[in-house]
RODO-2510 file (C-alpha; in nm, 4 decimals, decimal comma):
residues 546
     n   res          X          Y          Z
     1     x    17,5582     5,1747    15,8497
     2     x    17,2660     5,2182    15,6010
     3     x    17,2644     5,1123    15,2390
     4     x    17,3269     5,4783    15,1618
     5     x    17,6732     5,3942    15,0625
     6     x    17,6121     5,0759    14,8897
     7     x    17,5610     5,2211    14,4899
     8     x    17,8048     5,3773    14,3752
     9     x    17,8257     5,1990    14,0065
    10     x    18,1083     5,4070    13,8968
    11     x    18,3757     5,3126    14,0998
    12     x    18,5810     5,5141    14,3612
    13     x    18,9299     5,6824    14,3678
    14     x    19,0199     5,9037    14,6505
    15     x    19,1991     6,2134    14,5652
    16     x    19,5815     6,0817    14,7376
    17     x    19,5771     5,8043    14,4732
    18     x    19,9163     5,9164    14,3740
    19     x    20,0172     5,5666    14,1975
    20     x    19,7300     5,5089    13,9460
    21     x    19,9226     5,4739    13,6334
    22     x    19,6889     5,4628    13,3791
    23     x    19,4544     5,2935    13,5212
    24     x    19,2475     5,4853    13,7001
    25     x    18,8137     5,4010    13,6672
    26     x    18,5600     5,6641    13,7199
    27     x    18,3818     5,7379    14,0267
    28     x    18,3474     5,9703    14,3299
    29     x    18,6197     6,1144    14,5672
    30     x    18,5538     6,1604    14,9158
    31     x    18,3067     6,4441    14,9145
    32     x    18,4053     6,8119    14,7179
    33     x    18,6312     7,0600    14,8718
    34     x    18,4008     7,3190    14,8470
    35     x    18,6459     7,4789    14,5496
    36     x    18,3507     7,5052    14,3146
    37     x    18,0378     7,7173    14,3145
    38     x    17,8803     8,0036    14,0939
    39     x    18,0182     8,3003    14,1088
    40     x    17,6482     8,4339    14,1147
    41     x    17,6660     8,3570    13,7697
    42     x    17,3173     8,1447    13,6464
    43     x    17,2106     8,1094    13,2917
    44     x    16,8377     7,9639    13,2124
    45     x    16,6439     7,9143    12,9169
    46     x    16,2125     7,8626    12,9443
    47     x    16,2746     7,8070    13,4051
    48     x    16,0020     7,9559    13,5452
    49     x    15,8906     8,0340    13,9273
    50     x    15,7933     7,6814    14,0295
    51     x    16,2334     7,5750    13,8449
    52     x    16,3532     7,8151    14,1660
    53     x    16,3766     7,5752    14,3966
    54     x    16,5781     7,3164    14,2103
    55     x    16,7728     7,5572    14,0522
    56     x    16,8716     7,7186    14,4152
    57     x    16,9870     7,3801    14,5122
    58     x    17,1981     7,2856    14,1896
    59     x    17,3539     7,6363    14,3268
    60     x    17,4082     7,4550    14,6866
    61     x    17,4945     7,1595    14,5444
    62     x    17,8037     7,2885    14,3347
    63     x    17,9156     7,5300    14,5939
    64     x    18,0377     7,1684    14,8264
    65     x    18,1799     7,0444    14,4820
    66     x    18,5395     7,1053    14,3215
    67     x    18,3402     7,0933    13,9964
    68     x    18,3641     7,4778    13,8545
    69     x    18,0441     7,4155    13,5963
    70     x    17,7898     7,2436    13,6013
    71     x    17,4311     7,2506    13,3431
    72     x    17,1252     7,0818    13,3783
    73     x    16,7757     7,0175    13,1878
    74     x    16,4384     6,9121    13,2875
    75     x    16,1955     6,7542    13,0654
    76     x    15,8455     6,7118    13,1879
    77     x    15,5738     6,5731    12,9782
    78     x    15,8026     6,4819    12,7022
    79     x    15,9070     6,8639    12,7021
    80     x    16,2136     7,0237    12,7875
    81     x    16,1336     7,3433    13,0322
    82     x    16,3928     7,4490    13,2144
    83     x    16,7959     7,4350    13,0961
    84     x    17,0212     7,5695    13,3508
    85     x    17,4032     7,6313    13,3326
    86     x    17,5724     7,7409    13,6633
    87     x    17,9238     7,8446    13,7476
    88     x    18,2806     7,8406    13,5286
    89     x    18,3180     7,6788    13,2298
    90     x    18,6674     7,6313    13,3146
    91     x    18,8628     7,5869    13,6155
    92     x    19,1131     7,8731    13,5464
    93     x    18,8529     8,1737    13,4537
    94     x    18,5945     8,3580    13,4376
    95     x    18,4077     8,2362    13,1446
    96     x    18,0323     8,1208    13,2031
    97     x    17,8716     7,7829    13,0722
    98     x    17,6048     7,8221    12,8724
    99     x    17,2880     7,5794    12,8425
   100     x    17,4119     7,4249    12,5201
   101     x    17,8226     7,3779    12,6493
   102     x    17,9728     7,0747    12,5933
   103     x    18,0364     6,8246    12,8869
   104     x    18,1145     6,4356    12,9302
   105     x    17,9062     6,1603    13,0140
   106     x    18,1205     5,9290    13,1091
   107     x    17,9041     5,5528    13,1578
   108     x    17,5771     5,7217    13,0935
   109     x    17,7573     5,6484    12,7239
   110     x    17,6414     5,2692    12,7708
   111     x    17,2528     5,2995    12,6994
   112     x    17,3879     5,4597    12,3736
   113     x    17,6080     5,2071    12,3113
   114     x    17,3243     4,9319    12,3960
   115     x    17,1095     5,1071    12,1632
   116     x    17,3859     5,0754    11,8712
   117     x    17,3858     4,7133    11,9722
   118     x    17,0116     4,6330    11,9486
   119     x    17,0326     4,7978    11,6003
   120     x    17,1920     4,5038    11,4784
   121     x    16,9975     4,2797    11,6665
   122     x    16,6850     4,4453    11,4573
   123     x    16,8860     4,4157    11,1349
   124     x    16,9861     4,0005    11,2008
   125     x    17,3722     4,0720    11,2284
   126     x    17,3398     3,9624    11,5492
   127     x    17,1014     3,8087    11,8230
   128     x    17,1373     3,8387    12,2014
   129     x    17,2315     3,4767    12,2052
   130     x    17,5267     3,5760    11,9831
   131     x    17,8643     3,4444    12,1694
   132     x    18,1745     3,6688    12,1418
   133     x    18,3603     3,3847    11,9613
   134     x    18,0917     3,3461    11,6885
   135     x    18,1103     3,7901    11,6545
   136     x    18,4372     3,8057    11,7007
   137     x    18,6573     3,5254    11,6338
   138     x    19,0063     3,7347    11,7349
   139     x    18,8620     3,7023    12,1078
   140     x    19,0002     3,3752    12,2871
   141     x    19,1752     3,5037    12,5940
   142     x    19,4955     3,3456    12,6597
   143     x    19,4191     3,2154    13,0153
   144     x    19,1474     2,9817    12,8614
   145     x    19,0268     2,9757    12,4914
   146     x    18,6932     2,8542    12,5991
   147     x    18,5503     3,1888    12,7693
   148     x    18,4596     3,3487    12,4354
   149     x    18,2323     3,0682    12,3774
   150     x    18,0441     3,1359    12,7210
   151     x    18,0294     3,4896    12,6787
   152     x    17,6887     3,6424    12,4703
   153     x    17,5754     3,9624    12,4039
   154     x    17,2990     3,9460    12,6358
   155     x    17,5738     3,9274    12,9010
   156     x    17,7318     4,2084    12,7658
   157     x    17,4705     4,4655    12,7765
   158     x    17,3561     4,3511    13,1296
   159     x    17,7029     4,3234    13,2800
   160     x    17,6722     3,9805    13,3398
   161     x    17,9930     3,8871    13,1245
   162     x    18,2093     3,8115    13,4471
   163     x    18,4917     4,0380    13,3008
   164     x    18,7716     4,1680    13,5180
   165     x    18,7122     4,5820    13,4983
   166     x    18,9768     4,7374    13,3333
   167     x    18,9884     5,0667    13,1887
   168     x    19,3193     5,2106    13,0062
   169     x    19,2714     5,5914    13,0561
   170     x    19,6539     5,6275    12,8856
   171     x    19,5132     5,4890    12,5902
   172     x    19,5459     5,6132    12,2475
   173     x    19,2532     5,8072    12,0355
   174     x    19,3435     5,6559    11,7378
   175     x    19,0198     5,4982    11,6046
   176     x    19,1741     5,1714    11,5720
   177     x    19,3205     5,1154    11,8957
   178     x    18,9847     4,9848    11,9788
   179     x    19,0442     4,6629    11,8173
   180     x    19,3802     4,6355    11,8621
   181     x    19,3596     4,7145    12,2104
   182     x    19,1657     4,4598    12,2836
   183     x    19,3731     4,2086    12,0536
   184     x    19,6846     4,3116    12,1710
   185     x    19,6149     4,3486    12,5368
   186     x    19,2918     4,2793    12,6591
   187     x    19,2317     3,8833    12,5516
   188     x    19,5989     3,8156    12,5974
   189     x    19,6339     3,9337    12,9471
   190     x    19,2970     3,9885    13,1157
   191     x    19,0293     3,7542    13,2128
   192     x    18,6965     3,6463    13,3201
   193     x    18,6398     3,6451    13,7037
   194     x    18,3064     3,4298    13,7112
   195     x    18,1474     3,1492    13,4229
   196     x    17,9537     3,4317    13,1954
   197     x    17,5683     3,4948    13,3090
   198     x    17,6201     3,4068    13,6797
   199     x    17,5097     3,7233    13,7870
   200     x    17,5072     4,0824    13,7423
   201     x    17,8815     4,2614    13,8258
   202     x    17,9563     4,6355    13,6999
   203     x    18,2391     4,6269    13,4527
   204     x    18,2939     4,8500    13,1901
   205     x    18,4960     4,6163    12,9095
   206     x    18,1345     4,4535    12,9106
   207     x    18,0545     4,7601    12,6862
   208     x    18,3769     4,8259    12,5063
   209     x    18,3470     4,4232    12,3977
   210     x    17,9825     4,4724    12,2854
   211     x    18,1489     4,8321    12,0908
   212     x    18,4108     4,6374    11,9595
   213     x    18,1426     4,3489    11,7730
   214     x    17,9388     4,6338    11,6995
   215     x    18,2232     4,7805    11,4943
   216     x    18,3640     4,4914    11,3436
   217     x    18,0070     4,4605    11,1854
   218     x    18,0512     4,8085    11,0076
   219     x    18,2566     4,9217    10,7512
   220     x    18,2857     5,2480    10,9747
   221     x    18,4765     5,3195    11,3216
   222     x    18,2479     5,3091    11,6436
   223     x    18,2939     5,7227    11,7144
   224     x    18,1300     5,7614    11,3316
   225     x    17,8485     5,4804    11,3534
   226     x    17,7151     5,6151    11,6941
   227     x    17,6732     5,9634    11,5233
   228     x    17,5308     5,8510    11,2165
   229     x    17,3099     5,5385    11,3652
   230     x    17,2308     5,6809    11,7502
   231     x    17,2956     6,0014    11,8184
   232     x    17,1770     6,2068    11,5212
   233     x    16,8642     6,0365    11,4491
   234     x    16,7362     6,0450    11,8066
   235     x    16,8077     6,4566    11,7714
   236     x    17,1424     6,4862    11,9041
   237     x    17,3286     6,6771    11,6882
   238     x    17,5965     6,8090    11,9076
   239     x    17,7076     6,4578    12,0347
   240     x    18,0707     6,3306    11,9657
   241     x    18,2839     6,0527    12,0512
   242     x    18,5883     6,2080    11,9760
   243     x    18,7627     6,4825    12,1498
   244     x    18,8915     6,6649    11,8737
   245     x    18,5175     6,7022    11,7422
   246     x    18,4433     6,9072    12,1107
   247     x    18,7398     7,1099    12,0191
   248     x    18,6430     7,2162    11,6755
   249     x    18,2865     7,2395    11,8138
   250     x    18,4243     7,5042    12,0658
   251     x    18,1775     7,5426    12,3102
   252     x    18,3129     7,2822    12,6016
   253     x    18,4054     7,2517    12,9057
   254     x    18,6996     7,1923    13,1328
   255     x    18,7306     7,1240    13,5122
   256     x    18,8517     6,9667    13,8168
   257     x    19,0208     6,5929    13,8174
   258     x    19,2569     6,3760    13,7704
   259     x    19,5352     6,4410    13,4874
   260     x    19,8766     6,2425    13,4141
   261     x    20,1905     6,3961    13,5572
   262     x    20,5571     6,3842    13,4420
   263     x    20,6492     6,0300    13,6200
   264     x    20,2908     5,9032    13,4380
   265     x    20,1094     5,9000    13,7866
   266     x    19,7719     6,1128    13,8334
   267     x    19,7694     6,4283    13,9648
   268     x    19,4138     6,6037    14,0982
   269     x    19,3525     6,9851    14,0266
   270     x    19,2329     7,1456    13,6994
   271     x    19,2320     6,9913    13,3878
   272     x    19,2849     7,1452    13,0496
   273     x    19,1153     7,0056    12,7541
   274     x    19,5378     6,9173    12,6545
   275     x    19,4873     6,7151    12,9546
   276     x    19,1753     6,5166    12,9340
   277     x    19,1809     6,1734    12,8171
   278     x    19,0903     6,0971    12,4287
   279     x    19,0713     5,7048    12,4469
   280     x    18,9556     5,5032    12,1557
   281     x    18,9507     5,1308    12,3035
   282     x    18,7250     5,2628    12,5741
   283     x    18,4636     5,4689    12,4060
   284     x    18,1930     5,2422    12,3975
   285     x    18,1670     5,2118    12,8173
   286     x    18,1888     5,5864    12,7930
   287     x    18,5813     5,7322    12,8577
   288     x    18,5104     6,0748    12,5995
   289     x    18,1319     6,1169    12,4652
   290     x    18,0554     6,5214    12,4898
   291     x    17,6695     6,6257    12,4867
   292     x    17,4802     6,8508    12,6409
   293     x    17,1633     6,7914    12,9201
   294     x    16,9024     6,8901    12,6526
   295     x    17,0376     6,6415    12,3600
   296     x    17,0846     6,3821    12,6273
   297     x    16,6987     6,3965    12,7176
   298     x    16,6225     6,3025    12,3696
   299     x    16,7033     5,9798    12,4909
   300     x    16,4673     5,9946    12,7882
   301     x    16,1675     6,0994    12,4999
   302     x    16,2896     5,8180    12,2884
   303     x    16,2984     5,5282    12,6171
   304     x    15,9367     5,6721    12,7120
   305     x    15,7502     5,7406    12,3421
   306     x    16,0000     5,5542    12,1026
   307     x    16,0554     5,6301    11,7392
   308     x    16,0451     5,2877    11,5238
   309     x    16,3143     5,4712    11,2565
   310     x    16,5535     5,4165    11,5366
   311     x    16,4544     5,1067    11,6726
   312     x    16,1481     4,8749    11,7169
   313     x    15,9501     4,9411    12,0011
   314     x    16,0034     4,5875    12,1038
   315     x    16,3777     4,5885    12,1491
   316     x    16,3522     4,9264    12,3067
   317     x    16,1474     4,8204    12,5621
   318     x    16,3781     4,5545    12,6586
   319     x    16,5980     4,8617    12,7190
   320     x    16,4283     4,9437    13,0356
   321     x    16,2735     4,5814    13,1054
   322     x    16,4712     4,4024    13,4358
   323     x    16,6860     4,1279    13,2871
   324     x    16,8775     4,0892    13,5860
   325     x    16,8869     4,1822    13,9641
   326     x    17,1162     4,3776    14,1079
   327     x    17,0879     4,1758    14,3998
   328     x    17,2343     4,4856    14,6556
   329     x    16,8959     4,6263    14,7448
   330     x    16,5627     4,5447    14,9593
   331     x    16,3538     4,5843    14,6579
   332     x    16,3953     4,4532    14,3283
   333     x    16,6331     4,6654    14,1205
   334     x    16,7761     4,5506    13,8474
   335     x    16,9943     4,5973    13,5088
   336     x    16,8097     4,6425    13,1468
   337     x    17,0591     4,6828    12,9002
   338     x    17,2209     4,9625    12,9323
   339     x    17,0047     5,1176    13,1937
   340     x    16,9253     5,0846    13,5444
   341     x    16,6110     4,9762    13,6433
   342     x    16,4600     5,0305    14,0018
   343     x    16,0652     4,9660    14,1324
   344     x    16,0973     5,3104    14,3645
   345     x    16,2672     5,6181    14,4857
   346     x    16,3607     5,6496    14,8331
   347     x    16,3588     6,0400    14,9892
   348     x    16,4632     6,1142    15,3343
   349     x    16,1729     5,8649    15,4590
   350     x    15,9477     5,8155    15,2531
   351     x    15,9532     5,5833    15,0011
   352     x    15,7370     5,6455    14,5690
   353     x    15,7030     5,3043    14,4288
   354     x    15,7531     5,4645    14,0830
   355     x    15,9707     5,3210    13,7972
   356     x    16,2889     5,4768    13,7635
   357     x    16,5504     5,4518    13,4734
   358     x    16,8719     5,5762    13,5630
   359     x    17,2356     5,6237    13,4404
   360     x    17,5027     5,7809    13,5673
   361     x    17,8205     5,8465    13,4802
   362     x    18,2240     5,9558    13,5508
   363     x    18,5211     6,0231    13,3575
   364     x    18,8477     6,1703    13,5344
   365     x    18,7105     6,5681    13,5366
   366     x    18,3266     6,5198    13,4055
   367     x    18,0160     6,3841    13,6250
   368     x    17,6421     6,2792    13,5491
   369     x    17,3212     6,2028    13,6480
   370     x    17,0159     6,1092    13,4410
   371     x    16,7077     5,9994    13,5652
   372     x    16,4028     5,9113    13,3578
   373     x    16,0452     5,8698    13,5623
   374     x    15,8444     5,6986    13,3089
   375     x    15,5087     5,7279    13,4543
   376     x    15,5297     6,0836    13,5277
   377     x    15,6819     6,1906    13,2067
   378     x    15,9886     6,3065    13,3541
   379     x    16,3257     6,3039    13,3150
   380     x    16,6506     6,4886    13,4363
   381     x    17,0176     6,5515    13,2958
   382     x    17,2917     6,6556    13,5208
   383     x    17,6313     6,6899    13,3618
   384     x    17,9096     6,8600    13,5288
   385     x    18,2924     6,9292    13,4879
   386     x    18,3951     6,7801    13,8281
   387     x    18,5043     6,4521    13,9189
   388     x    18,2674     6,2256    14,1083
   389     x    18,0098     6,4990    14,1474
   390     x    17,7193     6,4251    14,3043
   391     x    17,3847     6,6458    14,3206
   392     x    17,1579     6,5664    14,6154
   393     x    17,0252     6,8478    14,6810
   394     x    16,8911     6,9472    14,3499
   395     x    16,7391     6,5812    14,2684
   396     x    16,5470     6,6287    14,5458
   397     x    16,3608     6,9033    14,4626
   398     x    16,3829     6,8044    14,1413
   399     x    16,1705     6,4892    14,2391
   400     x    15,9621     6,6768    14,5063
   401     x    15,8652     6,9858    14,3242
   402     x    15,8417     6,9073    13,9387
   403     x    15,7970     6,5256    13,9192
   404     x    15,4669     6,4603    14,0452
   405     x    15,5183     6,1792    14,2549
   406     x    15,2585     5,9611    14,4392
   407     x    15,1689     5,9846    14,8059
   408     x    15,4787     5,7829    14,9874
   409     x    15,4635     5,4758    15,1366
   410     x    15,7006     5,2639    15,3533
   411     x    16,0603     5,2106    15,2925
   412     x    16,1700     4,8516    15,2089
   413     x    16,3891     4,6918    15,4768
   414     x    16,6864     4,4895    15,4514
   415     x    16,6374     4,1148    15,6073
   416     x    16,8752     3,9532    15,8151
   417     x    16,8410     3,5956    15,8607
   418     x    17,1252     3,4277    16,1381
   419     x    17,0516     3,0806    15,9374
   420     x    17,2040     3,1782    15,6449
   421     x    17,5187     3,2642    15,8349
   422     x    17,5929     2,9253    15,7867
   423     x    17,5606     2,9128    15,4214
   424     x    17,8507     3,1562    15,3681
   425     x    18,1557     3,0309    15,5574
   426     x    18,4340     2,8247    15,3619
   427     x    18,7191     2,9297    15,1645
   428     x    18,6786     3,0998    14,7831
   429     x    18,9319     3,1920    14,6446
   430     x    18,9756     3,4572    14,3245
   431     x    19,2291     3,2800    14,0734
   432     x    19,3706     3,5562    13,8982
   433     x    19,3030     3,8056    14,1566
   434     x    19,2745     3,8496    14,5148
   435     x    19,3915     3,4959    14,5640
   436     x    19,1770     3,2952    14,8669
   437     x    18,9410     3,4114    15,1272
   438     x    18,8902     3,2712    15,4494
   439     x    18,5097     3,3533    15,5695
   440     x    18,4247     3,2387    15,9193
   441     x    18,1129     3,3173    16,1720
   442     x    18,1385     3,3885    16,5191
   443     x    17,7728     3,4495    16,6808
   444     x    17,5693     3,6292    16,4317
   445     x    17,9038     3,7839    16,2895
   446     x    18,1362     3,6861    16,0010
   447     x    18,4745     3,7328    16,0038
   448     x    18,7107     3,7564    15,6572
   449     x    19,0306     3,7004    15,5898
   450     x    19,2557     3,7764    15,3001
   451     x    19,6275     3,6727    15,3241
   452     x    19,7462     3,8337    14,9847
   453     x    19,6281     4,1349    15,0342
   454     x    19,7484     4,1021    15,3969
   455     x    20,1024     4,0414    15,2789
   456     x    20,0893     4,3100    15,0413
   457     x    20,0269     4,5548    15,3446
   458     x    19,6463     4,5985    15,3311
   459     x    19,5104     4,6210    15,6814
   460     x    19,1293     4,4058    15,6274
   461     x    18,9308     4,4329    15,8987
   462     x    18,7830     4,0739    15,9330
   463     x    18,4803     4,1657    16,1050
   464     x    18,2379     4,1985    15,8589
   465     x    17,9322     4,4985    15,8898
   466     x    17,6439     4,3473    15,7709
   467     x    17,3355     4,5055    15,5515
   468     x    17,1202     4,2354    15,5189
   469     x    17,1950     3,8286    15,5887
   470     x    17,3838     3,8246    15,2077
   471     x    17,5281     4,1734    15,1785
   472     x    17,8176     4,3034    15,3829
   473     x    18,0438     4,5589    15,4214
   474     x    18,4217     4,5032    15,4614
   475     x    18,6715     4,7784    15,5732
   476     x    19,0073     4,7795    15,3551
   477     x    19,2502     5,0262    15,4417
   478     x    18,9457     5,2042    15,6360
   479     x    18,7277     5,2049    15,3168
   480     x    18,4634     5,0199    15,2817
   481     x    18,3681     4,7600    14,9865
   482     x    18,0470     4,5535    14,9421
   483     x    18,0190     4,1872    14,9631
   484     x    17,7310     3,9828    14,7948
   485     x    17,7378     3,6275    14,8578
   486     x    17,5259     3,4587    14,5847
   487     x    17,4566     3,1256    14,4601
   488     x    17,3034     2,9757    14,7685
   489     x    17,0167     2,7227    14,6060
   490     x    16,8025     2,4994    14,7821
   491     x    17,0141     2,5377    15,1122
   492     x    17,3480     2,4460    14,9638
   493     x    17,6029     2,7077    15,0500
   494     x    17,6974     3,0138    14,8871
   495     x    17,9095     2,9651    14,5883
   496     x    18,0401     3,3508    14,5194
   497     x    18,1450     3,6284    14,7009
   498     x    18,0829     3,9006    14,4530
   499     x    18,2146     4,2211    14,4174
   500     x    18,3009     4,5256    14,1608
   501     x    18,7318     4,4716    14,2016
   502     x    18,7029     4,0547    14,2869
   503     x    18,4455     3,7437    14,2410
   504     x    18,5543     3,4642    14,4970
   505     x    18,4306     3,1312    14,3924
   506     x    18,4051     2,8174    14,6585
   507     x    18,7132     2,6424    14,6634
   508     x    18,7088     2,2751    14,4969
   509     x    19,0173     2,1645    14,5607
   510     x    19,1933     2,3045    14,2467
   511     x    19,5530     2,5150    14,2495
   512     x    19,5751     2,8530    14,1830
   513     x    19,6192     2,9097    13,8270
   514     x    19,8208     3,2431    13,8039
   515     x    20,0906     3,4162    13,9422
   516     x    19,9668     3,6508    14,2524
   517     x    19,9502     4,0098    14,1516
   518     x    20,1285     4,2931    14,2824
   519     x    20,0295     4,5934    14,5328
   520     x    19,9818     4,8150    14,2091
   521     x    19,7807     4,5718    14,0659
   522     x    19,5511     4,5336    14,3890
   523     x    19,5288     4,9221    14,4211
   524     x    19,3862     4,9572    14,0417
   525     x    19,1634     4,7006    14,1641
   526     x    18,9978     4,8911    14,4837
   527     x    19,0345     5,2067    14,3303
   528     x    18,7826     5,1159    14,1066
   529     x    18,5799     4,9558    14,3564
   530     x    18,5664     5,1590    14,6629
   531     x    18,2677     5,3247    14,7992
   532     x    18,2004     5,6570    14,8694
   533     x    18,2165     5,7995    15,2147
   534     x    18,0070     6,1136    15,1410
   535     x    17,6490     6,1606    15,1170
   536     x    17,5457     5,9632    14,7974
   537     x    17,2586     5,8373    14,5842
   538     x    17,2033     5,4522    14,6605
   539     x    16,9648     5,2349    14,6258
   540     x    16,9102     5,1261    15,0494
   541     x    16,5665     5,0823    14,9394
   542     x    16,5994     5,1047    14,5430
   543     x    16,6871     5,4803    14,4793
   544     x    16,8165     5,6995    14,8183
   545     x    16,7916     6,0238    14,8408
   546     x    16,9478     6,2754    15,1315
***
């Protein structure tokens, strides 16, 4: 197994996931259908001879996909040159996309949202150090009234506020629900899986928290601030939060995903816009913002060149400055805020030790990708009106062809060290989630148990794949999750097992504090957290490509 199926940020649902109830997180099913592709319809604006190649292989690309559109933009030198739209705009006819249709951007939303954030950091009503209770007082959580007062905003934008992910895709789109979500559900009945600022761990209420201070600030809701603070002065003009605003806009489109049937589980085929999620308390981490691949490049020109009338050019460069590792590759990725931040691009091979911002993004029918090269002035948009979309084939050449990149050099390796075996055994145990977990090593092997999820009919595979001596692979139901253990200082043993759906901490002799949760419960859980089993991008060695 290579790390080739190790990032996929945007958690996983598989297209049988016929009990999701509301739910459901973003991410990528098990590899298109082959329903989409083109129709031999392409539309282009300024592509010339040297675009063909990447725009043959966006063609390629969406013909393996169930995603009926897709549209895409290049920007090289700080200039846009090529805008491509391919295939339907809708599932269910024969309409084209055009370069400036409407799409979502699903988590590619948080750099926006991180931007909105550091605004008020440059105006003093707030500093990273901020907690949540001191920004939001309404926050204690019921399980312990102390977390608020761990958790800052730092944490927040740099997903290190040890939040269990949950995203309500049944929500409301009433502009209020945000807060009252999150007063009325979220702190009452959720929790933290980890102290705040252990580590980095994807979770999107990390960004609807941050959304929700953000708001509380204004006198305005968060859809109206982001298009009056972020998205219209960086140029983006046709940017909304809301999904009525698409809809009067009327250039949008509609795909392939996940919609809620008559007994309120999720159904997969084509989605009408009456059909796609409009949910308030989750805007911030990204569940409805609609742009287009040229307006989101104005955020690539603003991360490279800046513009002080949006923000300083010190707090954007913390933007795209490592703040914390990522700690699942053999190089030294990491997490700005907002934005991914990786030393180097894998291809096939070969291996550019180039700086690469990246971002991508999933809501139940939309997919993208955007990449930012810094170094070579480049910078790519990818939206697309499929579900878990992915676009090999046309990053490649994008990166090969039009990027400029440096003569390769050797890919970074994973280590594996037997001594740390040792360092990893014991029993951790996830209070409110996954209950305990039983690690054990046999030869150069370890071996995991879980009994709850055991009882509740999971079949875990206890022998462990490993990646490197701290990151493994364990099979659940046949799919594969990731396991980081962390914490290991100055040879003391491990003290997490970290992933997306669960944190295990090293058991100290204290009860279980919560009920066990049900099979439902567990399912929302991996859903969100399951890797692909298709070709992906992942980081192996930072970025992977093919």
């Amino acid at each position: 197994m290579t790390a080739l199926v190790l990032m996929t940020l945007l958690a996983c649902t598989d297209k049988d996931a016929d009990d999701t109830g509301g739910t459901t997180d973003g991410g990528a099913p098990d590899g298109g259908s082959g329903d989409g592709g083109t129709g031999g319809t392409v539309t282009q604006e300024g592509c010339e001879d040297r675009h063909a190649a990447f725009i043959a292989a966006l063609e390629a690309d969406l013909a393996g996909q169930d995603a009926p559109g897709v549209s895409a933009a290049i920007m090289e030198g700080g200039v846009v040159t090529c805008r491509v739209a391919l295939g339907r705009k809708h599932a269910e006819g024969e309409e084209v996309p055009g370069v400036d249709t409407l799409f979502q951007l699903g988590s590619t939303t948080k750099m926006f949202t991180s931007l909105a954030t550091l605004q008020r950091v440059e105006d003093g009503g707030l500093t990273l150090d901020t907690t949540l209770a001191q920004a939001y007082p309404d926050s204690e959580f019921a399980f312990d009234d102390t977390w608020n007062d761990l958790v800052t905003v730092e944490h927040m934008l740099t997903h290190q506020g040890g939040f269990y992910d949950y995203f309500d895709w049944a929500g409301s789109s009433d502009d209020a629900d945000l807060a009252a979500f999150h007063e009325e559900v979220f702190f009452p009945y959720l929790w933290l899986m980890n102290e705040p600022g252990a580590f980095w761990n994807y979770s999107n209420p990390n960004f609807d928290v941050a959304g929700l201070i953000v708001e509380a600030l204004d006198d305005r809701w968060f859809a109206d601030l982001m298009v009056e603070d972020v998205f219209q002065p960086l140029g983006m003009t046709r940017t909304y939060m809301r999904k009525e605003q698409a809809v009067a806009d009327g250039d949008y489109a509609t795909g392939v995903g996940y919609f809620f049937g008559l007994n309120g589980a999720t159904d997969y085929g084509p989605v009408g816009i009456d059909d796609v999620p409009d949910v308030a308390s989750a805007r911030p981490a990204g569940a409805g913002t609609w742009s287009t691949p040229t307006q989101v490049l104005q955020m690539a020109r603003f991360l490279v060149e800046g513009d002080p009338a949006v923000l300083s050019d010190a707090l954007r460069q913390e933007m795209t400055t490592l703040r914390v590792p990522l700690e699942l590759t053999a190089d030294d990725a990491g997490y700005g805020t907002g934005i991914l931040v990786f030393p180097g691009l894998t291809i096939g091979d070969d291996y550019y030790p180039v700086p690469v911002w990246e971002h991508g993004g999933n809501t139940l029918s939309y997919s993208s990708a955007f990449y930012v090269l810094p170094e070579q002035g480049f910078a790519i948009s990818i939206l697309d009106s499929g579900y878990g979309s992915y676009w090999p084939a046309a990053l490649t050449a994008a990166f090969e062809d039009l990027a400029g990149l440096p003569t390769p050099t050797t890919v970074p390796e994973y280590t594996f060290d037997p001594a740390r075996l040792d360092l990893h055994t014991g029993t951790y145990e996830d209070t409110y989630g996954f209950g305990e977990m039983l690690v054990t090593r046999g030869g150069d092997t370890l071996f995991l148990e879980l009994p709850l999820l055991t009882s509740l009919g999971y079949v875990v595979e206890p022998e462990l794949e490993p990646i490197s001596s701290d990151l493994w692979l364990v099979y659940l139901d046949g799919y594969p999750y990731d396991l980081t253990f962390l914490g290991a200082q100055d040879g003391g043993q491990s003290r997490w097992i970290r992933n997306r759906a669960f944190v295990g901490t090293r058991f100290e002799g204290k009860d279980l504090a919560a009920a066990p949760p049900d099979r439902a419960a567990v399912r929302q859980a991996l859903l969100r957290a399951r890797l692909p089993q298709g070709p992906r991008l992942g980081p192996g060695a930072s970025l992977r490509l093919r």
